[in-house]
FITOR-722140 format. One record per residue: residue in three letters; x, y, z of N, C-alpha, C in turn. Coordinates in steps of 0.02 Angstrom, whole numbers, padded with zeros to 5 digits, always signed. Layout:
% residues N
ALAXYZXYZXYZ
...
This chain:
% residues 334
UNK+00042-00060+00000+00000+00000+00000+00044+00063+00000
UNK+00018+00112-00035+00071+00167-00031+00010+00244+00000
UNK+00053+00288+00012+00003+00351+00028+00032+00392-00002
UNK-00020+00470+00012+00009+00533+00003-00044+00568+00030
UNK-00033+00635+00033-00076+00693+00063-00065+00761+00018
UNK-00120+00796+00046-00104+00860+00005-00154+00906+00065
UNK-00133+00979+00073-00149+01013+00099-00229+01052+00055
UNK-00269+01069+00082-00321+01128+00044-00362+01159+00102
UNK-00364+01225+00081-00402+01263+00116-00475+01286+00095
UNK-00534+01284+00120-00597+01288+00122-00604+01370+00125
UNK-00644+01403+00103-00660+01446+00094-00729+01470+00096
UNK-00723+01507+00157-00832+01520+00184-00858+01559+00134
UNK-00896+01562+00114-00962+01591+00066-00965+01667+00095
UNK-00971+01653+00187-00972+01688+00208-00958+01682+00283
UNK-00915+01753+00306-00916+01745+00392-00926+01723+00418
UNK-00918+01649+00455-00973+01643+00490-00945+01624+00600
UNK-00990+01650+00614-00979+01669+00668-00993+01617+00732
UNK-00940+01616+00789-00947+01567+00837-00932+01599+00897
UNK-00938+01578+00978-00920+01615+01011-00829+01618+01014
UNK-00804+01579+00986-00730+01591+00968-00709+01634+00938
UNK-00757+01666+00895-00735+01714+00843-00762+01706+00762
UNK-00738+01735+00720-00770+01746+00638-00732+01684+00621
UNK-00734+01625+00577-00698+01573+00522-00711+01626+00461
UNK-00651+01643+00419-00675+01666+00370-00637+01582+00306
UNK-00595+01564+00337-00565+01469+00283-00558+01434+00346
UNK-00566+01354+00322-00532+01299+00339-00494+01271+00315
UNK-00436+01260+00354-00382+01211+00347-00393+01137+00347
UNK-00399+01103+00292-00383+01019+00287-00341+00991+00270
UNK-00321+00934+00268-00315+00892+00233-00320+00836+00200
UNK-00302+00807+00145-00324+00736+00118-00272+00695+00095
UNK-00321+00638+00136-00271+00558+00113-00292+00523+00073
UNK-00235+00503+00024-00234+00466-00028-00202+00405-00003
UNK-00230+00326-00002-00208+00273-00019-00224+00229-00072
UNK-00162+00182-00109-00189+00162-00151-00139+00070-00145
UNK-00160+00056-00170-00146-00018-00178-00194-00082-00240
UNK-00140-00102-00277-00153-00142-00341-00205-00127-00368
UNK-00194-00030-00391-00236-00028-00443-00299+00026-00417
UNK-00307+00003-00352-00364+00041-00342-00345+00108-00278
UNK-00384+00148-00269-00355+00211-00215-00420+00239-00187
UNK-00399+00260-00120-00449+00261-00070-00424+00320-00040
UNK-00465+00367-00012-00484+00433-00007-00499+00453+00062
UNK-00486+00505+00126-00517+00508+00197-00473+00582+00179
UNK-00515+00612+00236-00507+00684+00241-00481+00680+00310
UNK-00432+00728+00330-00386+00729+00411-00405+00799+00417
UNK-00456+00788+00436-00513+00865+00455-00498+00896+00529
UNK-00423+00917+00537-00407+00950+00581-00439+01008+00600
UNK-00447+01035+00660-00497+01092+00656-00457+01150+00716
UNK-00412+01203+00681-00364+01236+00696-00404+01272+00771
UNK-00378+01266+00798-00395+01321+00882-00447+01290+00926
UNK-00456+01222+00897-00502+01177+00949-00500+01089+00959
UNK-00432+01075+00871-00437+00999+00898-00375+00997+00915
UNK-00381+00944+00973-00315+00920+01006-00270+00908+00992
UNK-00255+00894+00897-00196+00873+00860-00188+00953+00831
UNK-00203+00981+00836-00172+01056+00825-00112+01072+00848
UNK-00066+01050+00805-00007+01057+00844+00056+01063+00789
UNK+00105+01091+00795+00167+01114+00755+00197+01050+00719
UNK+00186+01000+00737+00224+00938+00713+00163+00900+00659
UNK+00099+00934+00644+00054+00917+00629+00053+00853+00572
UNK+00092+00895+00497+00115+00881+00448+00145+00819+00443
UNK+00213+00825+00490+00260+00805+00498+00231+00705+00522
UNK+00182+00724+00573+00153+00673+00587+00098+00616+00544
UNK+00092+00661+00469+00052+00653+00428+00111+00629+00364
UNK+00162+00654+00359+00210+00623+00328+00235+00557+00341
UNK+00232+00549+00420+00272+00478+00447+00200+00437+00439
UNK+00135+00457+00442+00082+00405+00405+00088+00379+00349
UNK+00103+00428+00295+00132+00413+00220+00163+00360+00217
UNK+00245+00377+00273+00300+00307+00255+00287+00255+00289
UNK+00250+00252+00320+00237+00168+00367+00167+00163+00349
UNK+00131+00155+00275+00047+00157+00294+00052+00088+00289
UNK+00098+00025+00283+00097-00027+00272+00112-00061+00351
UNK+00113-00028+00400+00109-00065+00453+00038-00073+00487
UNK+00058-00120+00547-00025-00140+00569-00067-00089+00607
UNK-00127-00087+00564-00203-00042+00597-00181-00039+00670
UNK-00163-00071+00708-00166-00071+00778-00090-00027+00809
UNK-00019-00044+00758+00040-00008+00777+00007+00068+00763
UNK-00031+00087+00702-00030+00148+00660-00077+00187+00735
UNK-00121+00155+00747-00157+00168+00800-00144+00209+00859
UNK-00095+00161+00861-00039+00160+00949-00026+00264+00920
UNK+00025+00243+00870+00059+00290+00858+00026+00366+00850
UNK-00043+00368+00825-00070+00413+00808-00148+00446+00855
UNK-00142+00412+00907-00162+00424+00967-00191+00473+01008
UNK-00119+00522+00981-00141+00581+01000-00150+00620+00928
UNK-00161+00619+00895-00199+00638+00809-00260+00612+00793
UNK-00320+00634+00836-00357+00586+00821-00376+00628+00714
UNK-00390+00682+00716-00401+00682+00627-00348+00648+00597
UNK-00287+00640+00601-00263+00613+00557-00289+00523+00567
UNK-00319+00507+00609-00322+00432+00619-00380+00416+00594
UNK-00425+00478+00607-00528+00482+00570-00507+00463+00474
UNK-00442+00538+00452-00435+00527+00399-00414+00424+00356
UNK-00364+00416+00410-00335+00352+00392-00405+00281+00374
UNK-00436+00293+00428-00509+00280+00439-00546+00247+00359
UNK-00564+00314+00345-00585+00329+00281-00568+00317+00233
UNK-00492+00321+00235-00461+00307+00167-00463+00210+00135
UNK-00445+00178+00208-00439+00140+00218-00524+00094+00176
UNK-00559+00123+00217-00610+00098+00189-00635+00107+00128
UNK-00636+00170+00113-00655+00163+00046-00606+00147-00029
UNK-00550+00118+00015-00491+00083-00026-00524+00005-00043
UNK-00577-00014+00013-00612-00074+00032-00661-00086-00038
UNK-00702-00018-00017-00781-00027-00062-00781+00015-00126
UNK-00732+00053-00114-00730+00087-00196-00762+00137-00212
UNK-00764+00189-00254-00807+00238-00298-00800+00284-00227
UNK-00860+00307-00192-00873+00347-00131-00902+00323-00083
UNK-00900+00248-00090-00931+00206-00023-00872+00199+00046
UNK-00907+00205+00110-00874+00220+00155-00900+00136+00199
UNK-00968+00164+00212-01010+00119+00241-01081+00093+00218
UNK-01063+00038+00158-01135+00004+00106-01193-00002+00140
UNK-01249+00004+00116-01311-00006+00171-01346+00031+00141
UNK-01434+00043+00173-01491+00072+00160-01464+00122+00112
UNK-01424+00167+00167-01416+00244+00154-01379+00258+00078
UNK-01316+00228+00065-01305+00223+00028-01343+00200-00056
UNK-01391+00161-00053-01409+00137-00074-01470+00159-00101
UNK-01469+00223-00059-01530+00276-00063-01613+00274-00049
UNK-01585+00199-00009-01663+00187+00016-01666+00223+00081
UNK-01643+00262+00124-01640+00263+00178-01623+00344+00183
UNK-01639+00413+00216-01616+00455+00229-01598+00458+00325
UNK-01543+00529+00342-01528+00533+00388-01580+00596+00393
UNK-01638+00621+00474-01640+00677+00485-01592+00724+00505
UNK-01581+00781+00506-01541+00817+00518-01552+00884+00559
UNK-01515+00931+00590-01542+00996+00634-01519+01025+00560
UNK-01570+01090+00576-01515+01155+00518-01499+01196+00590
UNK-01439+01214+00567-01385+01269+00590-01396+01319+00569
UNK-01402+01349+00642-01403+01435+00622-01354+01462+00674
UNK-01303+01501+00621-01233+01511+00639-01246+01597+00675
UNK-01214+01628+00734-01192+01678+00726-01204+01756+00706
UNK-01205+01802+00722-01218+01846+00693-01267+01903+00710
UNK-01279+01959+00651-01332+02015+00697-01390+01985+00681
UNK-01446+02012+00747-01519+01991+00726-01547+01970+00670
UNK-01524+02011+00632-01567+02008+00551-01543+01936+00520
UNK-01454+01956+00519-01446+01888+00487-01465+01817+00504
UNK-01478+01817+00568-01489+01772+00627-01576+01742+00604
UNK-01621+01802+00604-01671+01780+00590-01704+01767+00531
UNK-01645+01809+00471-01654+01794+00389-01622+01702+00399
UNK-01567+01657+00437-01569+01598+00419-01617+01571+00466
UNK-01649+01597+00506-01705+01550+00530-01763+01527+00477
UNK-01780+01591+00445-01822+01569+00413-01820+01536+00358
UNK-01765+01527+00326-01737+01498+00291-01758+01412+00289
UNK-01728+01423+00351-01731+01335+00368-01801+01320+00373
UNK-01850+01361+00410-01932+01345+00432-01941+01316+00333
UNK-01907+01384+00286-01938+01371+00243-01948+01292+00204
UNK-01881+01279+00228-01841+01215+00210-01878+01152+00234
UNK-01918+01167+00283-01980+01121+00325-01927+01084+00370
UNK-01877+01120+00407-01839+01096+00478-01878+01095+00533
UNK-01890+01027+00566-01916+01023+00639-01849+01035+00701
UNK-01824+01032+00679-01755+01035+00725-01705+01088+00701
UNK-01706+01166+00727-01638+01181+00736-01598+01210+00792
UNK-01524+01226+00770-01493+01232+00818-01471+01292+00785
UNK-01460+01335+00870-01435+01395+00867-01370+01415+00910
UNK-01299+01419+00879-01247+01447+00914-01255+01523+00955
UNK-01245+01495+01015-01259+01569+01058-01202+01590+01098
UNK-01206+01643+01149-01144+01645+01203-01104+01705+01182
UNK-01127+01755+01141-01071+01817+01107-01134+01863+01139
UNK-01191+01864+01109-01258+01932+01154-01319+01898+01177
UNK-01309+01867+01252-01357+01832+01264-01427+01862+01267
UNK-01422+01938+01265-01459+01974+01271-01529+01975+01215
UNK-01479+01977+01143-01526+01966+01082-01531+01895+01060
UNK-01507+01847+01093-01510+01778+01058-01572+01745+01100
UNK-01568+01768+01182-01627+01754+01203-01669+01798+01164
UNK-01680+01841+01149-01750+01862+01106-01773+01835+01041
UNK-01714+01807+01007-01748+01771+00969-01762+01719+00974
UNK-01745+01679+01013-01781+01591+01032-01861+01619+01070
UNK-01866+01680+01103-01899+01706+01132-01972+01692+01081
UNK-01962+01743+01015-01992+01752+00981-01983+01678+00935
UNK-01968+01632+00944-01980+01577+00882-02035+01534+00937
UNK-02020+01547+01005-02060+01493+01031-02137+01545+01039
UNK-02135+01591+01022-02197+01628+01042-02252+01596+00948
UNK-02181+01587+00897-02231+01552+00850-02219+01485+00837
UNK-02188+01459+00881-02195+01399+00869-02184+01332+00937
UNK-02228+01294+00936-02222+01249+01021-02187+01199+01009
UNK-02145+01181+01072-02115+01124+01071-02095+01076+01024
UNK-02152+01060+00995-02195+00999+00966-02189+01018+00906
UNK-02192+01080+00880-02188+01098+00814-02118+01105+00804
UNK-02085+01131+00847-01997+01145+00814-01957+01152+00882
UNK-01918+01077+00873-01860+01076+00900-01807+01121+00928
UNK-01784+01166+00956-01720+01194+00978-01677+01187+01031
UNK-01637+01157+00988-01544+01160+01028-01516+01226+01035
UNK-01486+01235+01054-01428+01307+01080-01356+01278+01094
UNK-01296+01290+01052-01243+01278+01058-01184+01350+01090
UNK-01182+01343+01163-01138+01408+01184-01067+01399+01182
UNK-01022+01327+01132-00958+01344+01126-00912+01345+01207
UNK-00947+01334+01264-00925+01359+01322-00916+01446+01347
UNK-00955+01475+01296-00963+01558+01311-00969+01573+01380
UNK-01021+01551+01424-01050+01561+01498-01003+01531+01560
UNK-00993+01590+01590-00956+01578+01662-01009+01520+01697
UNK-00976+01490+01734-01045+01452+01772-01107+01469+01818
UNK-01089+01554+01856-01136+01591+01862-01203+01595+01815
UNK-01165+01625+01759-01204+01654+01694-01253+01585+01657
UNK-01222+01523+01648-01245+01474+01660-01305+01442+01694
UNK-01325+01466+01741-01366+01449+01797-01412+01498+01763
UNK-01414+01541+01775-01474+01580+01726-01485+01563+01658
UNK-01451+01578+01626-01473+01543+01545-01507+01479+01533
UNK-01473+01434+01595-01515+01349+01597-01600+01356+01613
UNK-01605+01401+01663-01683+01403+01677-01717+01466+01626
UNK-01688+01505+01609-01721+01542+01543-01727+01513+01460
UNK-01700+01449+01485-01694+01419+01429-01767+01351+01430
UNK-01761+01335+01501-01797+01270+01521-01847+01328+01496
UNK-01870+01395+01495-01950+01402+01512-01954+01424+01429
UNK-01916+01407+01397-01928+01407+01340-01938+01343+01297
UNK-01927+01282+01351-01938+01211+01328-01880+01226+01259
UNK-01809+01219+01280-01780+01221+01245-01751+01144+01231
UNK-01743+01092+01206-01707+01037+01201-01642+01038+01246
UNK-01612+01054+01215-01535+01055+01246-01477+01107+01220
UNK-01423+01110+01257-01372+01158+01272-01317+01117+01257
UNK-01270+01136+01197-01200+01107+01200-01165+01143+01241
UNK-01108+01128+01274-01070+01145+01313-01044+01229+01338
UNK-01116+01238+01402-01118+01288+01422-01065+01316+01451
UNK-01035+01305+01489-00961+01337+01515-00892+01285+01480
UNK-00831+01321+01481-00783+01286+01451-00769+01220+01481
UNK-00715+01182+01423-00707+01122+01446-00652+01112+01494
UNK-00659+01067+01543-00598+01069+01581-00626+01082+01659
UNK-00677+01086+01667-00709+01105+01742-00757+01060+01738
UNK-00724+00997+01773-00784+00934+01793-00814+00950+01841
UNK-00792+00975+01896-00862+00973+01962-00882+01056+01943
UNK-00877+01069+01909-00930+01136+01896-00987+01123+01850
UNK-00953+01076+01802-00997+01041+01757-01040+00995+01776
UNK-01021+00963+01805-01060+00899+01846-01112+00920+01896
UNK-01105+00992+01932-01131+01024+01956-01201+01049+01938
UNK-01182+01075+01889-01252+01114+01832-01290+01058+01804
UNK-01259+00997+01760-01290+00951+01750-01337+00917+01817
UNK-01302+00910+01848-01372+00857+01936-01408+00925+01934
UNK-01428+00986+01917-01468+01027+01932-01516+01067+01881
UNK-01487+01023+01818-01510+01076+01761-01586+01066+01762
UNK-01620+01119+01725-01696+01107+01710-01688+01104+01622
UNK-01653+01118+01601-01625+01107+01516-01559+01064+01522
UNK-01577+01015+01485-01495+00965+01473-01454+00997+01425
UNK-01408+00971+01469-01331+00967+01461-01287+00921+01420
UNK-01271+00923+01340-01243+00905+01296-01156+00910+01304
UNK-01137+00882+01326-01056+00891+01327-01027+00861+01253
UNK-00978+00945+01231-00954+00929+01153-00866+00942+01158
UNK-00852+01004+01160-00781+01009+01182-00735+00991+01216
UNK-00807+00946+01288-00775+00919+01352-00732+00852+01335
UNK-00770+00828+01281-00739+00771+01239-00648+00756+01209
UNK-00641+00827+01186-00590+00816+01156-00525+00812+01173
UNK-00485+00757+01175-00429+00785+01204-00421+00697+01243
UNK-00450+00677+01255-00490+00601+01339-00480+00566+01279
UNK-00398+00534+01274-00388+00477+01259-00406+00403+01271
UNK-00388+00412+01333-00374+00350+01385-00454+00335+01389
UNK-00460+00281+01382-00507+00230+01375-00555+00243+01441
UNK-00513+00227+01523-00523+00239+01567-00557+00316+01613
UNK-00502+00372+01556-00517+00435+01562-00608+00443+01552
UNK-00608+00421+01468-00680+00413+01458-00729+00397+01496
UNK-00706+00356+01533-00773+00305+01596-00788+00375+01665
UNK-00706+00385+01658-00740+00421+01730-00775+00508+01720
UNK-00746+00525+01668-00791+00592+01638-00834+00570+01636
UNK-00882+00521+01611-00937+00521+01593-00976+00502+01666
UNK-00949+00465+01722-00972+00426+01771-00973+00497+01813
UNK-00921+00557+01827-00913+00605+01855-00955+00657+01855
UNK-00981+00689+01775-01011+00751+01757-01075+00699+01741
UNK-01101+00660+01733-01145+00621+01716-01218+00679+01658
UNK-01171+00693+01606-01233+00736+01577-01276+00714+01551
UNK-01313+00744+01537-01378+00716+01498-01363+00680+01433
UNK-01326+00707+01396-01303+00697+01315-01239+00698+01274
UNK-01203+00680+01246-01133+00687+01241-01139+00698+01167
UNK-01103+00748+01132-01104+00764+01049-01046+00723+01040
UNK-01053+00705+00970-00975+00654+00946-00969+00689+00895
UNK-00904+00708+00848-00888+00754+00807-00836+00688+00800
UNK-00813+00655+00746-00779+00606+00742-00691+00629+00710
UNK-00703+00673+00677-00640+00696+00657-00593+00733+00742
UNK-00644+00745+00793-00609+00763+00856-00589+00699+00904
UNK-00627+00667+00900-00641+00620+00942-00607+00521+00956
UNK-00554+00554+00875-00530+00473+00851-00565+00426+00812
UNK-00599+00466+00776-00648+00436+00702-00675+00391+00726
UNK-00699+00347+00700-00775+00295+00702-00737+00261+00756
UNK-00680+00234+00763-00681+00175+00813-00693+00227+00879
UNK-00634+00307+00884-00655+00344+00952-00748+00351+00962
UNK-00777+00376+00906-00846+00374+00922-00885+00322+00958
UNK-00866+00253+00918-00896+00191+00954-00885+00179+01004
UNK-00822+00189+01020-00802+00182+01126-00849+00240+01155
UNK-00861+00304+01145-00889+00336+01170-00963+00315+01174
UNK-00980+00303+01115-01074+00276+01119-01069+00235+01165
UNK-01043+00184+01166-01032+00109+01202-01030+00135+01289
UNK-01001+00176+01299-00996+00213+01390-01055+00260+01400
UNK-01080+00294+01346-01143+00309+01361-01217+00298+01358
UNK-01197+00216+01343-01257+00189+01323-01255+00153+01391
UNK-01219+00137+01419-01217+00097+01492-01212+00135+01518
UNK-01228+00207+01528-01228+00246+01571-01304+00285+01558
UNK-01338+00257+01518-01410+00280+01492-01391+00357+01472
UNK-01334+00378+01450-01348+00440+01444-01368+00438+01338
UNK-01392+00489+01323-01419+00506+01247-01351+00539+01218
UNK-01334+00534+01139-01304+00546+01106-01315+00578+01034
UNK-01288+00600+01005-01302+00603+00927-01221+00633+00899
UNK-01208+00635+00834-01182+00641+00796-01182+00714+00764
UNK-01095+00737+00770-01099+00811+00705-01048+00820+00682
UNK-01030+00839+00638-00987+00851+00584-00937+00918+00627
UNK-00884+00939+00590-00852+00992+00609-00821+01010+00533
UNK-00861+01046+00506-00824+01086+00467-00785+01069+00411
UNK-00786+00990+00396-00757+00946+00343-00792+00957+00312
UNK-00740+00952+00222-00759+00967+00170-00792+00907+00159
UNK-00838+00905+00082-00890+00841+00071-00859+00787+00058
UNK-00797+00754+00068-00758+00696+00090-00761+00674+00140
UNK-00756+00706+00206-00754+00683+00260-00834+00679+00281
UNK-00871+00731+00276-00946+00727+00267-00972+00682+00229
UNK-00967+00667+00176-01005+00598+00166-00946+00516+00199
UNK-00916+00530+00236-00907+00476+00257-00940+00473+00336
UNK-00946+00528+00354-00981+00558+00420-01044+00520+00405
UNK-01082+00540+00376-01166+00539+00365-01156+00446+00347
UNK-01122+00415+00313-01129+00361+00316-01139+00302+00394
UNK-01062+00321+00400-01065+00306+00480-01128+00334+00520
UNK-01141+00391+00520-01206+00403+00562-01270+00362+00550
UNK-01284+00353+00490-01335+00297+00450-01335+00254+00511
UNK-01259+00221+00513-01268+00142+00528-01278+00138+00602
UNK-01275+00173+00645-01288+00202+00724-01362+00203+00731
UNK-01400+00199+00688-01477+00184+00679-01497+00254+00738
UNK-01484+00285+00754-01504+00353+00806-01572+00397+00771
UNK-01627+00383+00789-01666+00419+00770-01665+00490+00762
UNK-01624+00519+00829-01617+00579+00845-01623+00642+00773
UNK-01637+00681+00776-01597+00730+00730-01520+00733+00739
UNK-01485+00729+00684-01421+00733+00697-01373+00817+00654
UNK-01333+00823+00679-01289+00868+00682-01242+00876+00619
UNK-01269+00859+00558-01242+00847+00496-01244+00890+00453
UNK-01183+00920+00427-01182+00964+00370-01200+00959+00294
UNK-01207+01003+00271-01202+00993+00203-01153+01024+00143
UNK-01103+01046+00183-01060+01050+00137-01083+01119+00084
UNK-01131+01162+00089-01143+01213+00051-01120+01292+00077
UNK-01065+01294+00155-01040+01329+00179-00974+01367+00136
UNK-00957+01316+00083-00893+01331+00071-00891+01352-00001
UNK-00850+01395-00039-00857+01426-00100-00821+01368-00143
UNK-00766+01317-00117-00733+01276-00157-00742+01217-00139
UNK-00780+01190-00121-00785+01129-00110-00786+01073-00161
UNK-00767+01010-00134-00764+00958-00177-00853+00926-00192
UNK-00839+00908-00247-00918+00888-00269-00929+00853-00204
UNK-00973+00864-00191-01037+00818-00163-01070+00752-00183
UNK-01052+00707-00114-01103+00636-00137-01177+00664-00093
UNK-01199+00688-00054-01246+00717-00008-01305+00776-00062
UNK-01358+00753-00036-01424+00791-00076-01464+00810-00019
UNK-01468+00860-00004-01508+00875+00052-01589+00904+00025
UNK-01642+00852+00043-01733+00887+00027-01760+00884+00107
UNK-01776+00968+00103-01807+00970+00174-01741+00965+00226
UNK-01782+00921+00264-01740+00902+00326-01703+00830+00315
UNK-01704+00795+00262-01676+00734+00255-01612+00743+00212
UNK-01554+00700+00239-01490+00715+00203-01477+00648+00148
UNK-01488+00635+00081-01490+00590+00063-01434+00564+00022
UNK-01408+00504+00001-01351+00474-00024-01380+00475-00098
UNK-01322+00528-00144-01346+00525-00229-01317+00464-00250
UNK-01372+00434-00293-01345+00376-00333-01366+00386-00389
């Protein structure tokens, strides 16, 4: 088997805004493997200023994948450990070195009998723009979206304010993603102004890295508690058990390019399924390579949930698309 990589940068349509700050590109990269004839494809969807392999030797570590891709899944493993995108990418490549064309993971979905539901995302920004993509999505016939908050809690509560004044529970879903914006003070209020808005859930209200503050708010919340950032970084198998046994949240997000690609995801479902806690699936910002290998894998997790899946129409250069999005269903083109 031989490899290679190549660097490309993503390019936003437009601004778009988080409590971290504006993305105006993303940084990727892509793996190429090939062997007797045929070549297989994964994206190492590093995600600069929040994943754990963000780091100066990045490349370098992506080069020494290149010269040893012929050793064993389990040494490459060992070694790349602390990379979990470059290991999501290896992932991918690997497999669809397996099944060929743009198959990751064969089944329903693929096959186009089967769609994934999905949230729409609404990113960031002033009122207007905020409430020009709400409606967007209503138009789109979304039961589920999610709204990044935590920069003016002031106007973001007014607009969940005003969506629940036209619309109940029952009619439309909302998540709120605060990035960890909220001190844990600030926290405590937003959870119960949020509960009386019958809001679904909250990704990771205060930053990551404060378990008994976290664990705290969770035994008390009246709105659950989604831990996403808290994730990243909790190698150790063991680490995993006791975060989750410690902060015991309601819900845990998996972003697989953070998390140690499908096999890190599966250890995580697997500890929060014996811990009854709820889960779902989201993308980070990968171009439509790593996204349709995302949405495949999510398929096969059978999760009714709405899930956290992109579509790849954020970016001005993107690579074609295997993903067709009607409505709220994300479907596999054949």
């Amino acid at each position: 088997m031989k490899a290679n990589y190549f660097k490309y940068l993503l390019q936003f349509k437009r601004p778009s805004g988080t409590s971290r700050g504006v993305l105006l590109d993303k940084e990727t990269f892509i793996l190429e493997v090939s062997e007797n004839g045929r070549k297989g494809t994964g994206e190492c969807a590093v995600f600069r200023g929040l994943s754990f392999d963000d780091r100066p030797d990045y490349e370098e570590k992506l080069k020494w994948l290149c010269e040893n891709i012929e050793k064993s899944p389990l040494d490459l493993k060992e070694e790349l450990k602390e990379f979990p995108s470059i290991w999501f990418g290896y992932e991918q490549a690997v497999l669809n070195l397996k099944y060929g064309r743009n198959i990751y993971f064969p089944g329903g979905f693929t096959d186009g009998k089967s769609a994934i539901t999905i949230n729409g995302l609404i990113w960031m920004g002033d009122v207007g723009y905020m409430e020009e993509q709400i409606q967007d999505k209503l138009d789109k016939g979304f039961h589920c979206i999610k709204l990044k908050i935590g920069v003016n809690w002031n106007s973001e509560h007014i607009i969940l304010q005003k969506l629940r004044e036209k619309f109940s529970k029952d009619q439309l879903e909302l998540r709120v993603d605060a990035n960890g914006g909220f001190s844990k003070e600030q926290a405590v209020i937003v959870l119960q102004q949020l509960a009386d808005l019958n809001i679904h859930s909250i990704e990771q209200p205060i930053k990551a890295g404060h378990w008994a503050d976290m664990a705290e708010l969770c035994a008390h919340t009246p709105t659950p508690i989604a831990l996403d950032e808290e994730l990243i970084g909790i190698i150790d198998s063991e680490k995993k058990q006791k975060l989750v046994e410690v902060i015991k949240p309601q819900y845990i997000i998996l972003k697989p390019a953070l998390v140690g690609g499908f096999s890190g995801s599966d250890e995580w479902i697997s500890i929060a399924e014996e811990q009854q806690i709820g889960w779902w699936i989201t993308s980070a910002l990968e171009s439509n390579i790593g996204l349709n290998a995302i949405a495949q894998y999510t398929f096969t997790k059978k999760n009714p949930m709405p899930q956290g899946l992109g579509t790849g129409s954020l970016f001005v250069n993107n690579f074609e698309s295997d993903l067709d999005l009607r409505n709220e269903l994300l479907w596999f083109k054949i």
